[in-house]
C-alpha positions in Angstrom: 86.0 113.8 122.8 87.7 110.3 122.9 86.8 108.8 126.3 89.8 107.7 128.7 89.8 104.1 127.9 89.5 104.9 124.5 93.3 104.1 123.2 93.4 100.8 126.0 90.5 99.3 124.4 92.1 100.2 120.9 95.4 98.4 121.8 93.2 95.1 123.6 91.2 95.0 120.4 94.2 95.1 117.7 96.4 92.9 119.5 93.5 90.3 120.4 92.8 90.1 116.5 96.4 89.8 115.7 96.8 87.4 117.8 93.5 85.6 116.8 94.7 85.4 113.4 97.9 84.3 114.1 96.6 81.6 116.0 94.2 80.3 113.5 96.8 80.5 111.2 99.3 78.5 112.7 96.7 75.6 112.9 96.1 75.5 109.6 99.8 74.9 108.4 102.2 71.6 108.6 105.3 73.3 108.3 107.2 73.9 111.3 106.1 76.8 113.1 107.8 80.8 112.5 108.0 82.9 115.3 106.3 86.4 114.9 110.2 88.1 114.5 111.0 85.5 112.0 108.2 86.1 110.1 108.6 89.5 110.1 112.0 89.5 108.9 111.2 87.0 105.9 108.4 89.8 104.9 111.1 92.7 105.1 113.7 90.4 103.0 110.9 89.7 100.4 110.0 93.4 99.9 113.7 94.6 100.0 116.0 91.7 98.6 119.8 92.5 99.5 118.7 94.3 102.8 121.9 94.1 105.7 121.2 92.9 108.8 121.9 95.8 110.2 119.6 97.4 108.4 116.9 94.7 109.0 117.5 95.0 112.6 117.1 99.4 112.5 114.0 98.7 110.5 112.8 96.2 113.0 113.8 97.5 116.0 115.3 94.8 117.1 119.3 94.5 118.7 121.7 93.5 115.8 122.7 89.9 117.5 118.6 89.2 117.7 118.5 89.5 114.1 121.5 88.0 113.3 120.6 84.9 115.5 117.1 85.0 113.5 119.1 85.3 109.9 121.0 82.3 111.3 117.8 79.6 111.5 115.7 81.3 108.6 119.2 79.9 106.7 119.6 76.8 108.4 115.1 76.2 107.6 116.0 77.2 103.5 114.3 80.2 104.2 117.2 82.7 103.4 120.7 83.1 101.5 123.2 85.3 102.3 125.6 86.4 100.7 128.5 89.0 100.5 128.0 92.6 100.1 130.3 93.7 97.0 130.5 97.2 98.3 131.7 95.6 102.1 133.1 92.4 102.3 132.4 92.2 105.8 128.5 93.1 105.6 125.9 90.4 104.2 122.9 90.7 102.0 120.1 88.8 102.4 118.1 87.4 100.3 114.7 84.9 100.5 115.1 82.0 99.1 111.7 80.3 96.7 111.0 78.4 99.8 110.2 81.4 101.9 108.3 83.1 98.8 106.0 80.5 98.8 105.7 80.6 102.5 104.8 84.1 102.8 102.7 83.9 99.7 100.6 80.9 101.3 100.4 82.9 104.8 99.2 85.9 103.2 96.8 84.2 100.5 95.5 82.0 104.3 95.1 85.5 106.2 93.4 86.9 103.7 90.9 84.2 102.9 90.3 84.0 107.0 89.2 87.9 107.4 87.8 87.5 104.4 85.2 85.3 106.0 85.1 86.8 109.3 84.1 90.1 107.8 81.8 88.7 105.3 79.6 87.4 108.8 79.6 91.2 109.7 76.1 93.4 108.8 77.2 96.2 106.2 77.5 98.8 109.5 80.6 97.2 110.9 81.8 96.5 107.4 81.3 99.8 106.2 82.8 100.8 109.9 85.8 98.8 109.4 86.9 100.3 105.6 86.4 103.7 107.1 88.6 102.9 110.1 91.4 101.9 107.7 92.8 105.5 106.9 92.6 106.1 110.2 94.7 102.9 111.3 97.6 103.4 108.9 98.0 106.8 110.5 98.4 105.2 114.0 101.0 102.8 112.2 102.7 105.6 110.7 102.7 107.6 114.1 104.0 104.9 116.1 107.1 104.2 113.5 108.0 108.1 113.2 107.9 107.9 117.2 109.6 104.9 117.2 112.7 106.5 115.0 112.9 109.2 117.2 114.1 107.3 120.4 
């Protein structure tokens, strides 16, 4: 039986690790600074070249002048192209430009080197503790996205 403070503690101790990581990250880099939304679009653009922004902004859960406002300076930084959908002249594609592939490619190879580290100072309980956790926490992620597609 979970205990009551079970899911708040959860919730304190993902977020404070996100946001740990985030900002060690963002001290390690010269280029100008991403916002968490802007980042997040660059990554769904990457893994789905062509996406709309209306379909970015369903996927993101975010209003459809937010993202369009983000589409707007991830251009103007060289980050992404759009261009018009063939199928609807009125609709754009987007697509990541080699700038933001190299971006994400150095944030992700920098996150991964920092937990890499971090986890490496753990004793093989926690680390052991962590891997089986994993499962566990992609069902939460999927849970929370099914609930979030049904409001």
């Amino acid at each position: 039986m979970e205990s009551e403070s079970f899911p708040e503690a959860l919730a304190d101790a993902l977020a404070g690790v996100q946001r740990l990581i985030r900002r060690r990250l963002r001290s390690g880099t010269t280029a100008p600074r991403l916002r968490g939304a802007e980042v997040e679009l660059l990554r769904l653009v990457v893994a789905r070249p062509g996406i709309g922004v209306s379909e970015a902004a369903k996927e993101l859960y975010l209003a459809g002048n937010s993202v369009s406002t983000l589409v707007n300076q991830l251009a103007r930084d060289g980050y992404l192209n759009r261009e018009t959908d063939p199928a609807d002249r009125r609709a754009a594609r987007l697509l990541p430009t080699p700038a933001a592939d190299a971006r994400l490619r150095d944030w992700r190879e920098r996150r991964t080197a920092l937990v890499r580290r971090q986890v490496a100072r753990l004793d093989e309980a926690e680390r052991a503790a962590l891997e089986a956790a994993l499962p566990a926490l992609r069902k939460l992620a999927v849970n929370l996205h099914e609930e979030a597609e049904e409001t």
